[in-house]
C-alpha positions in Angstrom: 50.2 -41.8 -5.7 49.1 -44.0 -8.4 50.8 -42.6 -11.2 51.5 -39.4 -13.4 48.8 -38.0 -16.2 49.5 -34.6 -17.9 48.9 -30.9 -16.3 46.0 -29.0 -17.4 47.8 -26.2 -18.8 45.3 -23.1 -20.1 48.0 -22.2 -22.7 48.4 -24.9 -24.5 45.1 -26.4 -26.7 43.1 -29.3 -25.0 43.4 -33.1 -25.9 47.4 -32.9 -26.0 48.8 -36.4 -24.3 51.9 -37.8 -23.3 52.9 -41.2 -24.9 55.4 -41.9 -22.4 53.3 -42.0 -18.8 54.2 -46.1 -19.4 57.5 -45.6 -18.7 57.5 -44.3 -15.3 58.8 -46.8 -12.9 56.5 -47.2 -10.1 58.5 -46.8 -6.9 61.5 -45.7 -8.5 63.8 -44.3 -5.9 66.7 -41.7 -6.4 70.3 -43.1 -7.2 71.5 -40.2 -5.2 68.9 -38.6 -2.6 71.9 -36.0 -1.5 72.1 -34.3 -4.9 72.3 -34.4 -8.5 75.3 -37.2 -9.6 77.3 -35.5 -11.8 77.7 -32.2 -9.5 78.7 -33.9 -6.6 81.3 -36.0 -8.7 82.7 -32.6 -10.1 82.1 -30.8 -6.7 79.9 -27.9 -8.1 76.3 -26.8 -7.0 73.1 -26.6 -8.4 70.0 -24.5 -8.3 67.4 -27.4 -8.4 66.9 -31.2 -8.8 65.1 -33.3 -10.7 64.9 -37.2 -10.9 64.5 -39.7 -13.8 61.2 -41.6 -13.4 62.7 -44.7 -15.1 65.9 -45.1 -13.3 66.3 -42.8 -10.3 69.1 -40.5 -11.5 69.1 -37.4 -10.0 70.0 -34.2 -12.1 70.5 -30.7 -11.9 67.9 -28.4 -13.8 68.0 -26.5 -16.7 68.7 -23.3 -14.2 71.9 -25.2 -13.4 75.4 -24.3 -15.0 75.9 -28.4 -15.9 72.2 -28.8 -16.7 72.3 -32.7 -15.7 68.9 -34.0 -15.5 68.0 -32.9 -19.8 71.7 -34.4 -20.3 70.5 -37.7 -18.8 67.6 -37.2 -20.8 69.6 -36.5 -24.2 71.9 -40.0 -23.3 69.9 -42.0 -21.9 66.6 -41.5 -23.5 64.5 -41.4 -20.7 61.5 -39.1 -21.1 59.8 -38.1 -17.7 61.7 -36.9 -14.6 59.9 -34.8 -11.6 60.9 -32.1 -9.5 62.6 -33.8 -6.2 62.7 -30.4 -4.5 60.4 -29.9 -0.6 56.9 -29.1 -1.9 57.2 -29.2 -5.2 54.3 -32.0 -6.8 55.3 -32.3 -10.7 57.3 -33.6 -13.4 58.3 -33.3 -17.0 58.0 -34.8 -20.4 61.1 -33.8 -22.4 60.0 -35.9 -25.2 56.4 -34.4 -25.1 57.3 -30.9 -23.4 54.5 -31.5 -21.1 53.6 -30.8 -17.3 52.8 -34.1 -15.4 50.8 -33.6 -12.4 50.6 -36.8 -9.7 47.5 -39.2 -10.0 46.2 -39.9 -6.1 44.7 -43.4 -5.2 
């Protein structure tokens, strides 16, 4: 994978971009492969994971009871973080609101 450029999405009108694919951190690696930080300090679950493209944090999705990954997102500032779960190929632009799809090559 080379990268991240934005979904095409049929329900949203054509030409929209995302002014943050630059911050993506090629190779970035997650802080804490086992699960999302802030659950596994607090010892509660989560219903899916997400990871920070910038800085590796790995957060608990929006479908989670501590909601993690948009809190890192709300601190932090950092825009794109992709779904870390088996077979799942995407990530998201919180700034943007925008599907991110991998680039190959």
């Amino acid at each position: 994978m080379s990268g991240w450029r934005v979904a095409p999405d049929a329900g949203r009108p054509e030409g929209l971009g995302c002014a943050h694919l630059d911050t993506a951190v090629p190779g970035v690696r997650p802080v804490t492969p086992q699960g999302c930080e802030e659950c596994l300090a607090a010892g509660t679950g989560w219903v899916h994971l997400r990871m920070c493209l910038v800085c590796g944090h790995v957060g608990c999705c929006d479908s989670s009871p501590g909601q993690h990954a948009s809190e890192h997102f709300a601190h932090q500032d950092h825009p794109l973080a992709r779904s870390i779960e088996p077979g799942e190929d995407w990530a998201w632009c919180y700034r943007d609101e925008l599907f991110l799809e991998p680039v190959r090559g």
